[in-house]
N, CA, C and O atoms as CSV, one atom per row, in Angstrom:
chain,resi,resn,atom,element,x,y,z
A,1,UNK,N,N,48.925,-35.326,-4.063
A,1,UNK,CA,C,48.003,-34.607,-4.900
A,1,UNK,C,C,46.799,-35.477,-5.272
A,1,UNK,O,O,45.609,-35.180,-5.169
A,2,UNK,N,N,47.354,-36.627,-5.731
A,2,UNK,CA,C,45.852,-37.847,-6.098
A,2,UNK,C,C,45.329,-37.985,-5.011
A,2,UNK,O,O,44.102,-37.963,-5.116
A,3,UNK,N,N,45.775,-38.155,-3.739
A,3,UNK,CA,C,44.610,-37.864,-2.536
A,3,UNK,C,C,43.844,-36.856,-2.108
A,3,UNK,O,O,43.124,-37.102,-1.140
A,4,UNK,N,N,43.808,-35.737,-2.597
A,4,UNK,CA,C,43.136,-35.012,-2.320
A,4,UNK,C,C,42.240,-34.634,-3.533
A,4,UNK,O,O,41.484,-33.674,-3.379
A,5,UNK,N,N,42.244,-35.065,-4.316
A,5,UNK,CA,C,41.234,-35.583,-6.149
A,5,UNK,C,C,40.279,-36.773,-5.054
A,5,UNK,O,O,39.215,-36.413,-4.550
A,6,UNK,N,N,40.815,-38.070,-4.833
A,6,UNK,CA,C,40.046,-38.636,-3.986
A,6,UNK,C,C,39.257,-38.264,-2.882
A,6,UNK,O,O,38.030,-38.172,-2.854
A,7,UNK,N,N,40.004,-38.073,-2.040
A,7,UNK,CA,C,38.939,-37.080,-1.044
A,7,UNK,C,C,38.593,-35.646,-1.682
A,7,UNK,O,O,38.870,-34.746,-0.890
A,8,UNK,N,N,38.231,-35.335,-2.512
A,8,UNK,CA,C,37.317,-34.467,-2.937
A,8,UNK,C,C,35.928,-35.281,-3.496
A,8,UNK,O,O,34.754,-34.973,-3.291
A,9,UNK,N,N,36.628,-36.761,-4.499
A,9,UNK,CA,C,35.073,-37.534,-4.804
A,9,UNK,C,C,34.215,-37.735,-4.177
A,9,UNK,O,O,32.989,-37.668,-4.276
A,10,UNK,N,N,35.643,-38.280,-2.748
A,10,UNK,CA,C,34.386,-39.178,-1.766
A,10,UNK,C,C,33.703,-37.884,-1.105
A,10,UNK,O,O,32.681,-38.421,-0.676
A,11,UNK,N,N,33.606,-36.709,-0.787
A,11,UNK,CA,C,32.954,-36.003,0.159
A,11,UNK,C,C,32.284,-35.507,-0.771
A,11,UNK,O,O,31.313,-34.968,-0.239
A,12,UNK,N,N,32.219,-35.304,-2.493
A,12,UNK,CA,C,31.181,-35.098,-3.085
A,12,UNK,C,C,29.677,-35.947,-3.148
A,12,UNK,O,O,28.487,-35.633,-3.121
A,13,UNK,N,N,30.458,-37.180,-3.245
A,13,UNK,CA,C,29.299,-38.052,-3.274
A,13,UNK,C,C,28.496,-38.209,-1.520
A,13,UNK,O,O,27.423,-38.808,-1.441
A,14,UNK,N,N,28.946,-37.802,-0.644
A,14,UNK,CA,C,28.482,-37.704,0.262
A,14,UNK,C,C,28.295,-36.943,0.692
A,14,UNK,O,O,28.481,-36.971,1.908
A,15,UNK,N,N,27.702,-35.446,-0.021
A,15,UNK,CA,C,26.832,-34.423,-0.300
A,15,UNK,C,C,25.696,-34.482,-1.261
A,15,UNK,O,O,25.337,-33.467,-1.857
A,16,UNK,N,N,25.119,-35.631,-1.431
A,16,UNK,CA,C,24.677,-36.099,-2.606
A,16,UNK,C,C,22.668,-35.864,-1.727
A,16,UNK,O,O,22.030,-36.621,-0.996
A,17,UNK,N,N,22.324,-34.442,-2.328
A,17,UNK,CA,C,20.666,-34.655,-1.449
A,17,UNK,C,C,20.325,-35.718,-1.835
A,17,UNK,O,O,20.740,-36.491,-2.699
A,18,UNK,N,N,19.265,-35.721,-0.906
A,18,UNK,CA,C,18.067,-36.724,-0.964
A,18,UNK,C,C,17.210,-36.793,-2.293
A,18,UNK,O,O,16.513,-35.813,-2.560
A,19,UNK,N,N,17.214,-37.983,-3.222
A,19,UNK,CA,C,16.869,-37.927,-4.710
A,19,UNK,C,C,15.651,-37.903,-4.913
A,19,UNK,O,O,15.365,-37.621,-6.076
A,20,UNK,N,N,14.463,-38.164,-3.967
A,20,UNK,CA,C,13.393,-38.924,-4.496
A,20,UNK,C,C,12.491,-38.123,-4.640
A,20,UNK,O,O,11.508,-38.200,-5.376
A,21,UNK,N,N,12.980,-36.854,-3.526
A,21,UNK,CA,C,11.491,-36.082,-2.979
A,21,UNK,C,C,11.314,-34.760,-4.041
A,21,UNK,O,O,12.043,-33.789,-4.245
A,22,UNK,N,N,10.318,-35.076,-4.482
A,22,UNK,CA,C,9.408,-33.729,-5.305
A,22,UNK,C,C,9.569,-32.511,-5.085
A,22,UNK,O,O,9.726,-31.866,-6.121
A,23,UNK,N,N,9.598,-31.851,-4.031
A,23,UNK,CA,C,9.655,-30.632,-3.127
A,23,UNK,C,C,10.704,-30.139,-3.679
A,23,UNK,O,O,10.631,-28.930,-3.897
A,24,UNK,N,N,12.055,-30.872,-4.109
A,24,UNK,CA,C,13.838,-30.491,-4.496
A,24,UNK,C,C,14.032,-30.424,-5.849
A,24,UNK,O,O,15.152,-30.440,-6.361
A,25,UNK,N,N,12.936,-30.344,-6.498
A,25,UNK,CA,C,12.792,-30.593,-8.179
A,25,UNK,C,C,11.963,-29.713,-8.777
A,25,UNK,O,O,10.804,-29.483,-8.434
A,26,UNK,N,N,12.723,-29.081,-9.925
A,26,UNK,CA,C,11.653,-28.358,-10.730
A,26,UNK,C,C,12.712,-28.202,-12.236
A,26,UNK,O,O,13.905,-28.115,-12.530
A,27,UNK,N,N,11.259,-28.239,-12.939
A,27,UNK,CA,C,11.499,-28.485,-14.305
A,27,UNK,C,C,12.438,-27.307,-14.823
A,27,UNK,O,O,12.320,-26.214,-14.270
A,28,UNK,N,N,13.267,-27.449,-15.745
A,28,UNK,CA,C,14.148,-26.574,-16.213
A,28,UNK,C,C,14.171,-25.617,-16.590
A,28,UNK,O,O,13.959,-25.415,-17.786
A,29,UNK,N,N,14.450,-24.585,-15.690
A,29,UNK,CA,C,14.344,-22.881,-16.210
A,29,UNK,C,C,12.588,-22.963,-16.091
A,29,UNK,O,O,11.815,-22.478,-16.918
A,30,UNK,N,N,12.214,-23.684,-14.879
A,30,UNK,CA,C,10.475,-24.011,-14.931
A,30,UNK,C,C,9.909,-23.781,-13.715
A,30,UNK,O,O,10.687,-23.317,-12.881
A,31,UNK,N,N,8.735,-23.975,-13.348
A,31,UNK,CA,C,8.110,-24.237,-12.300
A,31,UNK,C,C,8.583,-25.157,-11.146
A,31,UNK,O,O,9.435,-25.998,-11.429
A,32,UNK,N,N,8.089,-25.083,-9.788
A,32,UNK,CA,C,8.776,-26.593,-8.949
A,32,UNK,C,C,7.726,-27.818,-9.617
A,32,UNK,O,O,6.742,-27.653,-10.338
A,33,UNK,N,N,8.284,-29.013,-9.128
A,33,UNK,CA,C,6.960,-30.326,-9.545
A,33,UNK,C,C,6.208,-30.253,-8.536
A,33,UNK,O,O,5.409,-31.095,-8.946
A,34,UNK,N,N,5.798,-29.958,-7.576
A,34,UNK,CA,C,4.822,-29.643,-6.838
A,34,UNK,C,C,3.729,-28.523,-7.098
A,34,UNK,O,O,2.803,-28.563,-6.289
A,35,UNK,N,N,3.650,-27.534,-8.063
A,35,UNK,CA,C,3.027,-26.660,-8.110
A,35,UNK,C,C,2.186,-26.955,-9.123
A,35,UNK,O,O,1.354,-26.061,-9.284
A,36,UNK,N,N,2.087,-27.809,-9.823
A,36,UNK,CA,C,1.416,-28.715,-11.286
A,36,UNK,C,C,1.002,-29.808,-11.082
A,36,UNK,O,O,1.851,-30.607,-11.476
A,37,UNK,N,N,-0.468,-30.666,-10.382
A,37,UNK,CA,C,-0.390,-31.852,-10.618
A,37,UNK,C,C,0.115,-32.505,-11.913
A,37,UNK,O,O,0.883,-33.464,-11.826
A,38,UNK,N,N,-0.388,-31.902,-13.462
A,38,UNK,CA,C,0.252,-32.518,-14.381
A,38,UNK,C,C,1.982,-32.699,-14.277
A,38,UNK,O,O,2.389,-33.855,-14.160
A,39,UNK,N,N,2.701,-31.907,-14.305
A,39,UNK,CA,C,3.813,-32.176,-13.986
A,39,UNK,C,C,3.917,-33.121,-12.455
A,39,UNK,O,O,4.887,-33.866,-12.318
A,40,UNK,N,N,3.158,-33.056,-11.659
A,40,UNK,CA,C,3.310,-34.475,-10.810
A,40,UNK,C,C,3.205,-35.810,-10.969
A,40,UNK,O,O,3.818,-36.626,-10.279
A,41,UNK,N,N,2.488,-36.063,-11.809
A,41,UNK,CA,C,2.201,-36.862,-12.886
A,41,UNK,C,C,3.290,-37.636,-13.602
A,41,UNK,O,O,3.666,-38.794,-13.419
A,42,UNK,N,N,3.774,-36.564,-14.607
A,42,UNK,CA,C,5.079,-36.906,-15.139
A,42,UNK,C,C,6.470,-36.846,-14.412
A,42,UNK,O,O,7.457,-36.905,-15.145
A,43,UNK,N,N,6.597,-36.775,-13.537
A,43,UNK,CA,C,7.563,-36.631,-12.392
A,43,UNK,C,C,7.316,-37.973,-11.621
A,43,UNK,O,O,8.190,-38.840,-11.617
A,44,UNK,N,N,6.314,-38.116,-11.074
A,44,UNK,CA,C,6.295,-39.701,-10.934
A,44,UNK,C,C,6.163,-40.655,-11.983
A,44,UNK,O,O,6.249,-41.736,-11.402
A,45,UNK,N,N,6.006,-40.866,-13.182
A,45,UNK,CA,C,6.219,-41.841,-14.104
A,45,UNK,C,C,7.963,-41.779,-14.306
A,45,UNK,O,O,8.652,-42.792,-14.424
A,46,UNK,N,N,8.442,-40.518,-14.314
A,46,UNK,CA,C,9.767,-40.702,-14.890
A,46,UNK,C,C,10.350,-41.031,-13.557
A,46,UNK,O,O,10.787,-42.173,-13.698
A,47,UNK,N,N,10.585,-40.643,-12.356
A,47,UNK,CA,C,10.888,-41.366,-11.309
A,47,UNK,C,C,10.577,-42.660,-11.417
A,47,UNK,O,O,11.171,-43.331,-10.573
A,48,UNK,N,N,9.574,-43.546,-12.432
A,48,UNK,CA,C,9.566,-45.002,-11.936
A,48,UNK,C,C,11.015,-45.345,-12.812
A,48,UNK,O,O,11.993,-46.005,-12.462
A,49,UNK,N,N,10.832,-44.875,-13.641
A,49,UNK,CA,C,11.260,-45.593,-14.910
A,49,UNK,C,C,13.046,-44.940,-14.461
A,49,UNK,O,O,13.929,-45.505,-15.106
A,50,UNK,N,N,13.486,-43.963,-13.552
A,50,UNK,CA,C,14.703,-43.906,-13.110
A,50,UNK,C,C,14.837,-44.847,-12.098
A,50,UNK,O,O,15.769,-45.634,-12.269
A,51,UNK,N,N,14.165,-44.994,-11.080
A,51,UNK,CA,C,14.331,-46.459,-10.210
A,51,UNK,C,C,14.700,-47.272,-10.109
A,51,UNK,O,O,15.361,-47.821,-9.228
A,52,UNK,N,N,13.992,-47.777,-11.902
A,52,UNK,CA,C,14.644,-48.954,-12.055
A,52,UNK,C,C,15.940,-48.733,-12.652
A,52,UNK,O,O,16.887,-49.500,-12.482
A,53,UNK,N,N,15.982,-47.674,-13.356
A,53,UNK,CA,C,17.057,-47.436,-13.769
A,53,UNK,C,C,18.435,-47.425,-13.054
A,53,UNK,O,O,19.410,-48.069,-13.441
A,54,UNK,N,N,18.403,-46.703,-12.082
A,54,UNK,CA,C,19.369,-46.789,-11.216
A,54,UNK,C,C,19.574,-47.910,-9.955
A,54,UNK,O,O,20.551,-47.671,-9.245
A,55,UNK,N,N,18.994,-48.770,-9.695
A,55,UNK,CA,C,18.789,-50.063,-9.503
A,55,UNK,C,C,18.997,-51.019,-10.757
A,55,UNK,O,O,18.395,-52.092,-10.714
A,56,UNK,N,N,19.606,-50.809,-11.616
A,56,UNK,CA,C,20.663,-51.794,-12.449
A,56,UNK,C,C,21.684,-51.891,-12.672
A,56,UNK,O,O,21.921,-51.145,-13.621
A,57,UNK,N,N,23.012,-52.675,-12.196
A,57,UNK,CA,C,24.191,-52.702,-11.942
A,57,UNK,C,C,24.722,-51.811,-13.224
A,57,UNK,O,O,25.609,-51.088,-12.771
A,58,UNK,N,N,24.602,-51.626,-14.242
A,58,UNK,CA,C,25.386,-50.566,-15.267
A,58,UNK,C,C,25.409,-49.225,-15.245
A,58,UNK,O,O,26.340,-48.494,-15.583
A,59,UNK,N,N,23.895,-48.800,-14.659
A,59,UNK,CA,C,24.057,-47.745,-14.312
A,59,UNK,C,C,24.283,-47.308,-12.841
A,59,UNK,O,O,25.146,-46.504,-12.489
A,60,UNK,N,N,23.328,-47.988,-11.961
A,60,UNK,CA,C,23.400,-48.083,-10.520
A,60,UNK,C,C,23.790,-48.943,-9.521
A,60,UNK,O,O,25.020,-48.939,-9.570
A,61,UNK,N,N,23.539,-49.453,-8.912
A,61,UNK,CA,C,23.420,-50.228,-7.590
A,61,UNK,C,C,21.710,-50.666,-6.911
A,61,UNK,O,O,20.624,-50.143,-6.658
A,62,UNK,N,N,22.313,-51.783,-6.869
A,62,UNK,CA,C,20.959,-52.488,-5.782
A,62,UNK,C,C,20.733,-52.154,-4.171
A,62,UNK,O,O,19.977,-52.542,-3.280
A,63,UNK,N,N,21.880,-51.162,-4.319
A,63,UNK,CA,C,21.886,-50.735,-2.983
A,63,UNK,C,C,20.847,-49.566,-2.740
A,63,UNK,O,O,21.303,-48.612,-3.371
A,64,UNK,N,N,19.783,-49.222,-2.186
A,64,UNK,CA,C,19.361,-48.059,-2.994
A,64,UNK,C,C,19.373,-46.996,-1.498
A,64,UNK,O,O,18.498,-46.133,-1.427
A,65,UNK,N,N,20.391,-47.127,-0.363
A,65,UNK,CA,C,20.828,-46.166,0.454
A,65,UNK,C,C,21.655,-46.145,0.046
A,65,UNK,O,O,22.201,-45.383,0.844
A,66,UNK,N,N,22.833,-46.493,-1.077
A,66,UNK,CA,C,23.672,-45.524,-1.226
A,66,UNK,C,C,24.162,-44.005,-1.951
A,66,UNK,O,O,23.399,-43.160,-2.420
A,67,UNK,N,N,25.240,-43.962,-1.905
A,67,UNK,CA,C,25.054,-42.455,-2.371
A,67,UNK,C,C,25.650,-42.482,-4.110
A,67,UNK,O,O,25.714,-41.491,-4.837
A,68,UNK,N,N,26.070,-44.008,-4.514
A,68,UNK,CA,C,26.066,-44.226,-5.931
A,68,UNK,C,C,24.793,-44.532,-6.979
A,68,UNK,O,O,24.702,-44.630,-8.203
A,69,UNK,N,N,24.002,-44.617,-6.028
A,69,UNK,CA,C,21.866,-44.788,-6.252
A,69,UNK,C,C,21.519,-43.532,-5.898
A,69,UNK,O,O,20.307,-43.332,-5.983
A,70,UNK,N,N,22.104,-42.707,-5.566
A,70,UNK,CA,C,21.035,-41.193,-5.331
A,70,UNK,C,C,21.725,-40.813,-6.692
A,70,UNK,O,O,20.924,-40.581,-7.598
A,71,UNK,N,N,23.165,-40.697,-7.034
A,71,UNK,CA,C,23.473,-39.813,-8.585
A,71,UNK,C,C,23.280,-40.770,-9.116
A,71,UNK,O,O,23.645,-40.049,-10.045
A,72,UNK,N,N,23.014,-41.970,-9.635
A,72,UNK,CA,C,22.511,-42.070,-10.398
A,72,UNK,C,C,20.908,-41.666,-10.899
A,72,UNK,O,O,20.328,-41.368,-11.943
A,73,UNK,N,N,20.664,-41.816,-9.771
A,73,UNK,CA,C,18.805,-41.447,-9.967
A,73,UNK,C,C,18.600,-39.967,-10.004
A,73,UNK,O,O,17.605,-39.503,-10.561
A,74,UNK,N,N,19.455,-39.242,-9.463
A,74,UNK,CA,C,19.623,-37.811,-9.772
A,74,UNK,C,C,20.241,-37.449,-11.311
A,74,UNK,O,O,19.735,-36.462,-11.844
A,75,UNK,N,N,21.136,-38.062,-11.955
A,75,UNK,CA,C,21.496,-38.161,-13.139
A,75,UNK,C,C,20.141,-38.445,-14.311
A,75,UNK,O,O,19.928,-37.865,-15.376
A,76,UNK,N,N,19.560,-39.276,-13.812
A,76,UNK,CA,C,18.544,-40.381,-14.978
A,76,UNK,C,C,17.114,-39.251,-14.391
A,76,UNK,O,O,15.999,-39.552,-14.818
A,77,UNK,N,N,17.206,-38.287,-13.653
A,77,UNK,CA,C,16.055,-37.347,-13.643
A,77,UNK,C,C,16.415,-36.168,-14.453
A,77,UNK,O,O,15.666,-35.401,-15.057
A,78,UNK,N,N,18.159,-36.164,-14.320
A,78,UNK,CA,C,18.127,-34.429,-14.801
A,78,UNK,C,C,18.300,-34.722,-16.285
A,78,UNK,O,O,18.469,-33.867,-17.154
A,79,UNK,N,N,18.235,-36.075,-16.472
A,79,UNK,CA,C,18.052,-36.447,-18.157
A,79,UNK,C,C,16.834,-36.339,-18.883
A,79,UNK,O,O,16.721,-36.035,-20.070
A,80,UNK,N,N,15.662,-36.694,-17.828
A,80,UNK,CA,C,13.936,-36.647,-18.202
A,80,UNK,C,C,13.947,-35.218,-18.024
A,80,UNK,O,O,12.845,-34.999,-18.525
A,81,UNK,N,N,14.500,-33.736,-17.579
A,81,UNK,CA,C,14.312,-32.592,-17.750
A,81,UNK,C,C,13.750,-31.946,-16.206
A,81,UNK,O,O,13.063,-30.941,-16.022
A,82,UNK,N,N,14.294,-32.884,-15.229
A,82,UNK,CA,C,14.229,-32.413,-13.915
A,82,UNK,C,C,15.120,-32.224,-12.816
A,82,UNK,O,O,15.713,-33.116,-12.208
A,83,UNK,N,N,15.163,-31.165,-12.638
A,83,UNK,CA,C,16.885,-30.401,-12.102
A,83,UNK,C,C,16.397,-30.487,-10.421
A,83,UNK,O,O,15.360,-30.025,-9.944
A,84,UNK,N,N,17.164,-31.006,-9.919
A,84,UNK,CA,C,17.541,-30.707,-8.401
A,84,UNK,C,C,17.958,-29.335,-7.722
A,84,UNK,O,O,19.114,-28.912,-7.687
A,85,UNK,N,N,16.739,-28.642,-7.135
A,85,UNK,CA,C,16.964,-27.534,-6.857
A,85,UNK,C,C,17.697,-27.044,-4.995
A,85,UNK,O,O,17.808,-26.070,-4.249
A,86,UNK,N,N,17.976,-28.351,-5.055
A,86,UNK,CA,C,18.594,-27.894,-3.465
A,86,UNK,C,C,19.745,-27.097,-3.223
A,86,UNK,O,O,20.421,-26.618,-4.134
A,87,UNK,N,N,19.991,-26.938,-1.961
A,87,UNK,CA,C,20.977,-25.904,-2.035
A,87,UNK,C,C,22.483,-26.204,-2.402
A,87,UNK,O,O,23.395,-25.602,-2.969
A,88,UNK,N,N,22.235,-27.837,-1.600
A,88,UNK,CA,C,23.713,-28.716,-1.599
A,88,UNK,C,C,23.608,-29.489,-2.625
A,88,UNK,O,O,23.860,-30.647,-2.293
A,89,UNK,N,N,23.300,-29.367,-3.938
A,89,UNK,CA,C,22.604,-30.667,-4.607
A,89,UNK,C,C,24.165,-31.035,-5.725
A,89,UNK,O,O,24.542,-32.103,-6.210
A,90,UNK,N,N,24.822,-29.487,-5.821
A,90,UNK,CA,C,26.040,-29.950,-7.069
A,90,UNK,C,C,27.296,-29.452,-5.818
A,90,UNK,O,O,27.771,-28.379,-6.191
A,91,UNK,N,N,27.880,-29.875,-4.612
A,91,UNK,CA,C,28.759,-29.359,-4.091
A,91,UNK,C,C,30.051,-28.906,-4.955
A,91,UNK,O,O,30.273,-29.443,-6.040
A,92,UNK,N,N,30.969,-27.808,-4.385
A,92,UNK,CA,C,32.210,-27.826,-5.011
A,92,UNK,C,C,33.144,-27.472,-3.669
A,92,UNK,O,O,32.814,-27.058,-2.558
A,93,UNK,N,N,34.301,-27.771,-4.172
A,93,UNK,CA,C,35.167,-27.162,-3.202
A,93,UNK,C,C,36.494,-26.161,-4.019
A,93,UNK,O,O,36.568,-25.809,-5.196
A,94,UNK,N,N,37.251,-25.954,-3.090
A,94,UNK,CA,C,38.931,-25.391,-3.704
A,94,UNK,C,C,39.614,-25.870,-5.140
A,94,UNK,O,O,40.178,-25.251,-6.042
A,95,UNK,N,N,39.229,-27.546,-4.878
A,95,UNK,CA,C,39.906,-28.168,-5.844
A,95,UNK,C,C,39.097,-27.584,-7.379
A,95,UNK,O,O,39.694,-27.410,-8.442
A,96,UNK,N,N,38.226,-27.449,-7.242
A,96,UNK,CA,C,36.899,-27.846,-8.733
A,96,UNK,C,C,36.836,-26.198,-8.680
A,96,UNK,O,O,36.097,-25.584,-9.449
């Protein structure tokens, strides 16, 4: 039974979109960040300031291809008020 809790993590986190790109983001119950330079604006400042964020061992990894640096940086965006609108962005399966 605990193996399949495990292999449910690991194939979550390796459904984990691509964090960085603008195009997969829009503000909450909002517009996309592409359709607002002002909100492009603030979408790239708070992307810096998640970067680093998730590039610090407490919250993230220095690794920044992995897929423990995309949720985190996906985490530390949907905290600044920017939701990942992809299709695969929160997977679930049977178990969840």
């Amino acid at each position: 039974m605990n193996i399949k809790y495990v292999a449910a993590a690991i194939l979550g986190l390796a459904c984990v979109s691509a964090a960085e790109s603008p195009k997969n983001y829009s503000v909450y119950a909002g517009p996309d960040v592409t359709s607002d330079p002002i909100l492009l604006d603030v979408y790239d400042r708070a992307l810096s300031n998640c970067t680093a964020e998730a590039s610090s061992p407490p919250r993230g990894t220095a690794y920044t291809t992995s897929y423990y640096y995309n949720a985190a940086l996906r985490a530390c965006l949907s905290r600044h008020g920017f939701i990942d609108k992809g299709a695969f962005a929160f997977p679930t399966n049977s178990l969840f």
